[in-house]
Steps between C-alpha positions, in 0.01 A plus 500: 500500500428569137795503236414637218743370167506666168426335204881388379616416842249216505612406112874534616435304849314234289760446204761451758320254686418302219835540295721419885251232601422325162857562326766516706643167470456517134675811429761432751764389229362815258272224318334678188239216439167626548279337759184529253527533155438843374158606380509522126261820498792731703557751239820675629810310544740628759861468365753467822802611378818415767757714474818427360629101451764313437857721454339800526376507860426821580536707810748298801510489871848603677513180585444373158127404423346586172185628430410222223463205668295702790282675236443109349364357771241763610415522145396120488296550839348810338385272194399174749278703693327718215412188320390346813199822532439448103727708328700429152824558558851440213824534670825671348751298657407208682880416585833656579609630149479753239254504210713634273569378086747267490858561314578857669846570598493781818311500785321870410383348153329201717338711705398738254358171293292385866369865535320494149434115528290611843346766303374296262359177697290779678390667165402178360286411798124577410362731764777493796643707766897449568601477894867535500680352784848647632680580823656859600866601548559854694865434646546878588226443753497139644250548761215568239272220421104414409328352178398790244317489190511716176306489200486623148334750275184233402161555586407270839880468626529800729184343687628166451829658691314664760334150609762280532731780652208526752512123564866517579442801715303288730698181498858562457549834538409551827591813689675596138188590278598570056353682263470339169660722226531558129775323391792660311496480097841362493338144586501370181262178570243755621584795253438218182187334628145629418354351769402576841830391741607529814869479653543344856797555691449229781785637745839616530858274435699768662315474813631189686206422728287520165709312294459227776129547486486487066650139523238321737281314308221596777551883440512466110169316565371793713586766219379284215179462707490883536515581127316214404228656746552890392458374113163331570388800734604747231316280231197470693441868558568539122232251411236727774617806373401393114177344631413843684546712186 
């Protein structure tokens, strides 16, 4: 019997190989030293940016988990395993807290001060492209669940989008296929940026089987390896794409 396999199922099947054979035990406590140091002629550095931190923790289970801590570990994976294939990457947060000025009195002037600080690590980053980590609330509907992706208005992100949402398609979406979408222009992170960015809602809190899921270190693994795989995927048929024209 012949089996004939498209191009980027053989570069998805081989990333996960390598990344679950080769990293696993690594990554398994959300390590974000690099296996390899990074190639110093990279020119785009991928700024991870999990969601939330510290008192402001974002979106919460029923049963009480926050998003933060969730969007913090896959975020670290996410950074582990792009170095690990050669990629520069700069991390927003690389622990549970805010990145907001010191000295501010409420909580909405803190996070308005963590907002613009995010906005301006990426702006100050030669040449990057944001990925913005976060986790999905819908309590009206608890049985809805699956990873989506959104991007911005910048050239490159809408096909950036469309190949990591593809990744999760096939790996943890399963019988529950997303489209990636434009993402609203009330996100200020991605509203103030000038780069390409992308925003990846990993699952749902208000669905309890998924909130189960969000907190394994095995499936954060999985969906790290997923966009980890759609970036490079997307990247590659970028570079073919400018070597065709």
């Amino acid at each position: 019997m012949v089996i004939l396999l498209r191009k980027r199922d053989l570069i998805f099947s081989c990333l996960f190989c390598c990344f679950f054979l080769g990293l696993s035990a690594v990554l398994w406590r959300g390590s974000s030293v690099p296996a390899f140091h990074v190639r110093d002629e990279v020119p785009v550095t991928v700024v991870i940016d999990p969601g939330h931190g510290g008192e402001d923790g974002g979106a919460v289970s029923p049963s009480g988990v926050s998003e933060s801590q969730i969007n913090l570990a896959v975020s670290l994976r996410i950074s582990s395993l792009l170095r690990f294939s050669g990629q520069r990457t700069l991390l927003t947060r690389n622990e549970d807290v805010t990145i907001c000025d010191q000295g501010l009195d409420t909580m909405r002037q803190r996070k308005t001060s963590d907002l613009k600080n995010r906005v301006k690590l990426v702006e100050e980053t030669e040449n990057a492209v944001l990925l913005s980590i976060h986790q999905n609330s819908l309590p009206s509907s608890p049985v809805t669940h699956g990873a989506q992706v959104f991007w911005n208005q910048r050239e490159g992100a809408e096909e950036l989008a469309a190949g990591i949402q593809e990744a999760l398609n096939t790996t943890v979406n399963a019988g529950n296929s997303k489209h990636p979408r434009q993402i609203p222009g009330s996100i200020y992170l991605m509203k103030n940026i000038t780069v390409p960015g992308v925003l990846v809602e990993c699952g749902f809190l208000s669905n309890g089987p998924e909130t189960e899921r969000l907190q394994d270190p095995a499936y954060q693994l999985r969906l790290a390896a997923a966009v980890t795989a759609g970036y490079l995927n997307a990247r590659d048929t970028e570079n073919e794409s400018g070597e065709s024209t």
